[in-house]
N, C-alpha and C positions, 0 to 999 in steps of 0.2 A: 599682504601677509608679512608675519616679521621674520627678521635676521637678524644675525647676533654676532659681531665679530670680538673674540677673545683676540688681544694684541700683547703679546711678551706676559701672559699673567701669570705673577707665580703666586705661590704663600706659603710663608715661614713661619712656625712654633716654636717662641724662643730664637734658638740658634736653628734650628730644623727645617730646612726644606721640604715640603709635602712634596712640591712638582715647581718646577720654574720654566720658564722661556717659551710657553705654551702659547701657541699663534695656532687660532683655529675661524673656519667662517662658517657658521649655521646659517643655512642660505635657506631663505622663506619657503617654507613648504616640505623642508626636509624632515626625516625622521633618523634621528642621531640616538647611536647608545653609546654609554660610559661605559667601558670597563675596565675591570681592576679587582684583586682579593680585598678581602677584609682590611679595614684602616688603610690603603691607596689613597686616599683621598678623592673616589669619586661624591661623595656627597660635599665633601667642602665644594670642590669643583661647583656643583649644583647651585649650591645657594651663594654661591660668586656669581655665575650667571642671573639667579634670581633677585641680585642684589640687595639679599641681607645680609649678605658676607661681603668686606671691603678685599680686593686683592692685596697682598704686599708689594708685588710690584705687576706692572704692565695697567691698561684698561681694558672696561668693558662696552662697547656699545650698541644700540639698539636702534634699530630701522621698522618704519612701516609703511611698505610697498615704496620703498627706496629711500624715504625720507627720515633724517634725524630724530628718532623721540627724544624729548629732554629727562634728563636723571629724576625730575619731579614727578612725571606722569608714566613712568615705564610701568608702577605698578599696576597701572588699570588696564595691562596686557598679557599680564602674567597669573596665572595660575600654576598653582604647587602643592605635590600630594605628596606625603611621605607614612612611615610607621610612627614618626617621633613629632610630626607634628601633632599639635592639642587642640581638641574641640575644647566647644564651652559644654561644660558635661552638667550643670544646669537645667540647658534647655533642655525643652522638647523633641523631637525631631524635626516635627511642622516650624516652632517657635525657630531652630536654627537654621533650615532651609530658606525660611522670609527673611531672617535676618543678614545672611548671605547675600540673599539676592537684592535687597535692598543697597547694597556696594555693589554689588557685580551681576548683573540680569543673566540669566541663563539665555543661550542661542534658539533662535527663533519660536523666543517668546513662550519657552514652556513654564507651566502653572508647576506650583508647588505639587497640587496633587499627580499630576503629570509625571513628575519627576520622579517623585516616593516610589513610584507604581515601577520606573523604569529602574531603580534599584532595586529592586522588590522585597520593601523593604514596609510595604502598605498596612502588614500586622504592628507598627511598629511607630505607627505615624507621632501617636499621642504618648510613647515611651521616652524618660530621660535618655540621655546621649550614657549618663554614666551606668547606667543599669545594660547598654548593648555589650555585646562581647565583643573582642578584636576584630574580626570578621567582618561585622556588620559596619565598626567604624573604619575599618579601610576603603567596604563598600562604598561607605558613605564620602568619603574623601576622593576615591576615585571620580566616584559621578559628580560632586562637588567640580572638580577640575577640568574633565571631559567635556562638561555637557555646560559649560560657562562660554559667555562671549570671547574668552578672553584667547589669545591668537597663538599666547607662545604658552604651552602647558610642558610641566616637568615631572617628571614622577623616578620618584627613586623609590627602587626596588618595590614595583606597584603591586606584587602576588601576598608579598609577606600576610600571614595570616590567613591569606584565603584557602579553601579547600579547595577538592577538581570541582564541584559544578558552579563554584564563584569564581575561579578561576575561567572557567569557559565565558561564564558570561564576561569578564571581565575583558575576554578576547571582541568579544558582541559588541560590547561599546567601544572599543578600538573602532573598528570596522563603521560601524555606526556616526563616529565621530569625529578622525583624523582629517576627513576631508577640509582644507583650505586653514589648517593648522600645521603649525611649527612642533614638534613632540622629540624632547629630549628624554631619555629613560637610562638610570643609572640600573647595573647589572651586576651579578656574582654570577655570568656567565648561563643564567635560567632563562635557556631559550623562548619559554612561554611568555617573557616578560620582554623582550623584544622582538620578536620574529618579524613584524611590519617593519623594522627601521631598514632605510638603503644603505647609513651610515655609522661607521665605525669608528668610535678615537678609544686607545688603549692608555687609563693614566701610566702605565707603568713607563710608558714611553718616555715621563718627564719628570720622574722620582731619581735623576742623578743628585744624590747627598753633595749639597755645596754649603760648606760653613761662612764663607765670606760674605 
């Protein structure tokens, strides 16, 4: 399974410290939340782990089942759900579910139609991505991330847009899927959107303002 050691990472806007000196170990198998108020910088945080954000200072490194991933291949372990990430609004449903899985296979080998069925989202299969409402594409990006081979999954603030009964389900697939996964989850403190995690880091802990 993977691990993840953040070592001294900060990031600076401008002159602006978001967070510094942040020394953390996401140790394989754990379930971690972020939290923090609005603009904290738990999503910057996020995508410094997921390494589409460079830290300003400290690094980031990546293990599986103890061993060194190199910076070239961490993405083929990483899955990421967010409200701001972009589909291809194009596609089809089907069209982008193959497309997907053609980079990244879904975990024990589930079919496209397989998958649709477990978002249920199977009225919908032959629907553009940009005709679904909010709902359906967070649906769709959560089980995109879940239910993917990939070991370390991250989801910032995974409820946004859901109602109560996608929100349950969305508990369904937790439970369903964390098994022998690493599961970081950024929060505004919405227990339904971590309750599985054992662990806790507060960014506020590393928002001292340092201009130097």
């Amino acid at each position: 399974m993977i691990s993840v050691e953040l070592n001294n990472v900060g990031k600076k806007f401008k002159s602006e410290w978001i967070f510094k000196n942040l020394t953390y170990t996401i140790k394989a198998g754990e379930a971690l939340v972020i939290q923090g108020g609005n603009g904290s910088g738990k999503s910057t945080l996020l995508q410094i782990i997921s390494s589409f954000v460079t830290p300003t200072t400290g690094t980031v490194n990546f293990f599986n089942d103890g061993k060194v991933i190199s910076s070239d291949a961490v993405f083929k372990h990483i899955s990421f759900a967010s409200p701001y990430l972009q589909l291809i609004e194009e596609f089809t449903l089907t069209e982008l579910v193959n497309h997907f899985t053609a980079l990244k296979p879904f975990e024990n080998e589930l079919s496209t139609k397989n998958f649709i069925e477990r978002i249920e989202l199977t009225h919908a299969s032959n629907k553009y991505i940009k005709q679904f409402s909010s709902g359906m594409k967070q649906r769709l990006k959560l089980g995109l991330a879940l239910c993917s081979s990939s070991k370390l999954v991250l989801l910032d603030e995974p409820i946004s847009n859901l109602d109560k009964n996608a929100i349950n389900w969305y508990k369904n697939l937790i439970e369903s899927s964390q098994k022998n996964k690493t599961i970081v989850v950024c929060s505004n403190a919405i227990e339904d959107e971590f309750w599985f995690c054992n662990q806790q880091l507060n960014i506020q802990d590393f928002k001292k303002i340092i201009t130097n």
